[in-house]
C-alpha positions, 0 to 999 in steps of 0.5 A: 319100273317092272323088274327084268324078265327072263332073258330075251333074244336080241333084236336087230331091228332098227325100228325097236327103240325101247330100252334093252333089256338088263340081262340078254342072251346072245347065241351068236358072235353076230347076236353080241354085236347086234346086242351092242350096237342097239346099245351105242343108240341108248349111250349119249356122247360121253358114256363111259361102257365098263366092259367085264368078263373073262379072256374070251367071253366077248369083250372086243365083239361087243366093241366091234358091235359099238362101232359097226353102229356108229359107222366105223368102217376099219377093223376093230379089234382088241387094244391089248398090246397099243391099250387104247384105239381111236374109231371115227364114225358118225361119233366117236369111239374110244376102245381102251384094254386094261388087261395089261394096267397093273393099277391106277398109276399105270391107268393114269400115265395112259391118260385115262382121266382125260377120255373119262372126263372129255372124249366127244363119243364112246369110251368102252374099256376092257378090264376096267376093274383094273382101274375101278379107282378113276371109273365115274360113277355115272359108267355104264357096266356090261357083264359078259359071261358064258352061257349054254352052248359053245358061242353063247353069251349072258349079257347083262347091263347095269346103266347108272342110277 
């Protein structure tokens, strides 16, 4: 396997079906949804996404990215206050926000256990650190950090193994 080159523009084209690059920049809201969504095609029913970054670097775009590619037809938007939402598409899409857990025992009386061993789609959680306890060890983790210019983003993609 060659080691990642340096970072490339996302490509919306559904045709591309190669493996996304491990570091990504993305200029735009719409380039970070576009970026996930090719991303939602490389994730089999049962992958749980590890979201990382700070308050705003882009964490529910890329979900709303996720569902835009699964079909979800209803807004998305961040599960701060509820701490978990439910998307059906053509799969199913567990968007889960840790931000206000305090640590595993809180984790735990969300029945987070059970969307990390048993959901039939998606599991993407924001601020999973904040549990990294229950996090499998086969979890994907997607690092959002600012890049240059005012909606730029570096995405970077750690699949397990």
């Amino acid at each position: 396997m060659n080691p990642p080159g340096p970072p490339t523009e996302p490509s919306a084209a559904a045709a591309d079906a190669s493996p996304l690059p491990a570091r990504t920049v993305c200029r735009s809201p719409d380039e970070t949804r576009a970026l996930a969504a090719r991303l939602a095609d490389e994730c089999p029913d049962g992958t749980v996404l590890c979201l990382h970054g700070d308050l705003g670097a882009g964490k529910t775009c890329f979900v709303q990215g996720l569902a835009r590619a699964i079909g979800v037809r209803r807004p998305v938007g961040s599960p701060t206050f509820t701490l978990v939402n439910e998307y059906r598409g053509r799969r199913g899409l567990a968007h889960i926000d840790l931000y206000r857990v305090r640590g595993a025992v809180d984790a735990f009386s969300l029945g987070l256990e059970d969307y990390l061993e048993h959901y039939p789609g998606i599991v993407a959680i924001e601020w999973a650190e904040r549990a990294s306890d229950f996090m499998p060890e086969d979890a994907w983790h997607v690092r959002l950090s600012p890049g240059d210019g005012e909606n730029a983003r570096i995405v970077e993609i750690a699949r397990p193994g």
